[in-house]
N, C-alpha and C positions, 0 to 999 in steps of 0.2 A: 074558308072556302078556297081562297089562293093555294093553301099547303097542302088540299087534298087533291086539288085541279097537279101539284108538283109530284106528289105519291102516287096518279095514273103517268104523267109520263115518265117518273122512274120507272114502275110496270112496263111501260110499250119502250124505253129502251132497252132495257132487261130482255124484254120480247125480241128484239130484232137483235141481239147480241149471238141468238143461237141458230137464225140463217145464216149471218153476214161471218160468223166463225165455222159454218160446215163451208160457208165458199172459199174462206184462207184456206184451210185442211185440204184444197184440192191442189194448191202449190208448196206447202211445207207439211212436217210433223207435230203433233200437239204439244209436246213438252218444248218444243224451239218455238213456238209461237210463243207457249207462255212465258218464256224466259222473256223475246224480245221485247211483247208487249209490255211486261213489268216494267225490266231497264230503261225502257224510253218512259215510261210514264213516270215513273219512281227521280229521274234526273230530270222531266221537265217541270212537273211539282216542285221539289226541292229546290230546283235553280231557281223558279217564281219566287219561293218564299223564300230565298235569301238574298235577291235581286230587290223583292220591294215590300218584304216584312221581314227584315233580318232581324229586329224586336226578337219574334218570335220564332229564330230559327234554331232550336235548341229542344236534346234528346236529353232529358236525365239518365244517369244508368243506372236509377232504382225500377225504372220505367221502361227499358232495354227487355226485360224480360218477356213484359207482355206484346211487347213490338216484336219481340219475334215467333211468341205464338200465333198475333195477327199474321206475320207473311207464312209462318208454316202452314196456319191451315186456312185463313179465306183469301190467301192470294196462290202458294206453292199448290198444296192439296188439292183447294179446289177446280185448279182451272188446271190442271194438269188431267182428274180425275174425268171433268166434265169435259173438254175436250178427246181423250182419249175414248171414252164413249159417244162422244156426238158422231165418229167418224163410222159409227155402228148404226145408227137411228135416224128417224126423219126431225127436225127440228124441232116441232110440235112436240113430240114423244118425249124427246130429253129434256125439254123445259119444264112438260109436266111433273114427271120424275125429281127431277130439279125440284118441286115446289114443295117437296115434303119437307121441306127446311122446318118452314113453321111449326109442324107437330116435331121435329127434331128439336128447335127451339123451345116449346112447350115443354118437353121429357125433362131438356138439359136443365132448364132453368127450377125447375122441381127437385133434379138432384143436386144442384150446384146451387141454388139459392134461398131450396127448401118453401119452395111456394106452394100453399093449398092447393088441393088437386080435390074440385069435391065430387061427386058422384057422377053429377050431368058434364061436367067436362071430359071427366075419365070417356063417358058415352059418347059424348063428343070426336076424343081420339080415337076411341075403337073404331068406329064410324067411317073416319078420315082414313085409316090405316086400312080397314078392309076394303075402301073406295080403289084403291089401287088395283086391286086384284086383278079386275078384267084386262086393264092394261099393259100387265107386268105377264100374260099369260099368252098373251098373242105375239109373236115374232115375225119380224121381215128376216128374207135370205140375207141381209148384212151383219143382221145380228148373231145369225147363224155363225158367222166365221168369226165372231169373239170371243165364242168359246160359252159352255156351261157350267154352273154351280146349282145342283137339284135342277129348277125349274126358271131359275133368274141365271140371264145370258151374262158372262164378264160384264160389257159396256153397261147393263143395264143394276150391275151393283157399283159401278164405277161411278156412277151420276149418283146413285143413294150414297154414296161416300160423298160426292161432293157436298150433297145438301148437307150431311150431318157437319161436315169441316166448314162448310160456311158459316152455321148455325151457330158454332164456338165460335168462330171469329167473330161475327156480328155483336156477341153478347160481350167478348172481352172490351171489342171496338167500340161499345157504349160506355163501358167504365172508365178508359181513354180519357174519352174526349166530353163528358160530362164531369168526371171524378178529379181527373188531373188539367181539364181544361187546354189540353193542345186542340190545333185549328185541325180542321180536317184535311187541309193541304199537308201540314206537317206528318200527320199521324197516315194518313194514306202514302203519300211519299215514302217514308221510312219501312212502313210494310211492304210497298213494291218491289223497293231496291233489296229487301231482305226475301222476298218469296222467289222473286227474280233471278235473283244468283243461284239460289239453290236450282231453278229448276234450270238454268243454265249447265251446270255443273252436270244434273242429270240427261240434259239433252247431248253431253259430250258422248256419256260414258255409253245410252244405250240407242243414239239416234246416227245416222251415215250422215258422217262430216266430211265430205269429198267432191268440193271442196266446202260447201256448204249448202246446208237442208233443204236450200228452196231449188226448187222446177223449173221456174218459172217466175222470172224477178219481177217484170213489170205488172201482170195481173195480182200478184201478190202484194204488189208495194198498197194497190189502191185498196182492196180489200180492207190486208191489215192495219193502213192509217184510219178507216174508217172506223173498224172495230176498236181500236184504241183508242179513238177520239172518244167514241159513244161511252164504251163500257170503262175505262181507263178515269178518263178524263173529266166526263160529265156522269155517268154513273154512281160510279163511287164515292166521288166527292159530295153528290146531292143526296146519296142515301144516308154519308154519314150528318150532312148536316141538318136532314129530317132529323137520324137521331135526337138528336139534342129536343123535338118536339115531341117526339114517337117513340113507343118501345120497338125493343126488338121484335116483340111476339104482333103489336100491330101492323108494324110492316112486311110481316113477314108472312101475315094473313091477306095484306091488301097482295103480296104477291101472288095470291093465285088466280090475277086477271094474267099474269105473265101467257100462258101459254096459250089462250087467247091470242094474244097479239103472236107469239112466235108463229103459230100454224095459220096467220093470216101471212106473216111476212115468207115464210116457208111455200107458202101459194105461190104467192106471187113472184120471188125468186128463185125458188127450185121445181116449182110444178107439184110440190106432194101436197097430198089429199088425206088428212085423217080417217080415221075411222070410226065407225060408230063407238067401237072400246074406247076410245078417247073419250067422247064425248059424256059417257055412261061414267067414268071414271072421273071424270073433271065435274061432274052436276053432283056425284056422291062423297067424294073429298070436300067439295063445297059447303054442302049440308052437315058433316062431319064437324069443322073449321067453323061454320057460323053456331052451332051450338055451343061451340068449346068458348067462343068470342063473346057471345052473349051473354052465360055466363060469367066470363070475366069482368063485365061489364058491372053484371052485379054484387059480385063477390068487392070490387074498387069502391062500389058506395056506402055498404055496409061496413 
């Protein structure tokens, strides 16, 4: 009961990760957030654990590899891809979009670990994938200005990129720290400091450094420690050490209370108001996600 009462408020941090970062976005650029966020989180992780578990402050370099596919894509990728389009969308919208993780997870894990996929699940994802429709079809004038591909706006494939880059990261980040047994300080750290840099590097080459990204220091400072705290520091640390309870695919299904909480905290800190296509699109992804679950359910007993 405790670890499922800890899996809602991963959710509702998760949720309020995507008001309290459209409020950064209003003093800096998405890729210098994600760089700074990482770097600070990435060196105060690592300092913790070699301040007072030095034991186990130690990267193998057979092990190096998949640390760096974890910062390439659920720390670089993702939060570069999902920020880049939150600055398009009301928060609500990009979390939900966000949440196609799980059927991303679902796919991956099917080509990459060759798991059953039996009939009703397949129904399941179809389900889940055509739930999106209504709300991938309705645009705000923000979206407008990010440009089009067919019928999906830039921003609004930029967060479908993030969910799929999270969705590898999550499932390598399980193998981590289950398989090879590092803490989730260690293994979160090292992916910070690695997704970090790069997006640093990228924030040089395509963002105004003159003399630096932000606007506006002091509104900025409170925002971004907040969101670093939440998502940085207690987020990812506590969703990796669900891991270790939970699969990737159940957490990733419990996350679709995510945008639930986002488009309450998006209320309440920004003033936006969903729309019925949210709604329509969040109760048929649901229904999609709970057949695919429930079968999984069975398919583990047999």
């Amino acid at each position: 009961m405790r670890l499922h009462a800890l899996v809602l408020l991963l959710c509702a941090l998760y949720g309020s990760v995507f008001a309290f970062g459209k409020l950064t976005l209003e003093y800096a650029p998405p890729v210098f957030i994600t760089a700074a966020r990482m770097l600070l989180a990435g060196f105060l992780l690592l300092g913790y654990q070699f301040l007072f578990r030095r034991k186990h402050f130690i990267l193998k370099t057979k092990h190096l590899w998949p640390m760096i596919v974890i910062g390439c894509t659920n720390v670089y990728l993702t939060n570069v891809l999902e920020y880049w389009g939150l600055q398009f969308m009301e928060a609500g919208k990009a979390c939900f979009i966000y949440s196609f993780s799980p059927i991303a997870t679902a796919i991956l894990s099917y080509l990459w670990f060759n798991e059953k996929v039996t009939l009703k699940k397949w129904m399941g994802l179809s389900i889940g994938v055509l739930g999106f429709i209504p709300i991938l079809i309705v645009h705000s004038r923000a979206e407008d200005n990010s440009g089009y591909f067919l019928f999906l706006s830039y921003a609004e494939l930029a967060i479908l990129g993030a969910a799929i880059a999270t969705a590898i990261g999550w499932i390598v980040m399980r193998q981590v720290v289950k398989k090879h047994a590092y803490s989730s300080v260690m293994a979160n750290g090292s992916s910070m400091l690695i997704g970090g840099t790069l997006a640093l590097i990228h924030s040089f080459i395509v963002e105004d450094w003159s003399p630096t990204p932000i606007t506006d220091l002091e509104p900025f400072l409170g925002w971004f420690l907040l969101l670093t705290l939440i998502s940085n520091l207690i987020a990812y640390n506590l969703n990796t050490v669900l891991l270790r309870h939970y699969t990737a695919t159940y957490l990733s299904f419990a996350g679709l209370s995510q945008p639930f909480f986002a488009a309450l905290f998006g209320w309440i800190f920004l003033a936006e108001v969903m729309s019925s296509y949210f709604w329509l699109s969040v109760f048929a992804v649901s229904i999609g996600l709970y057949i695919y679950y429930q079968e999984e359910l069975i398919t583990k007993k047999n």
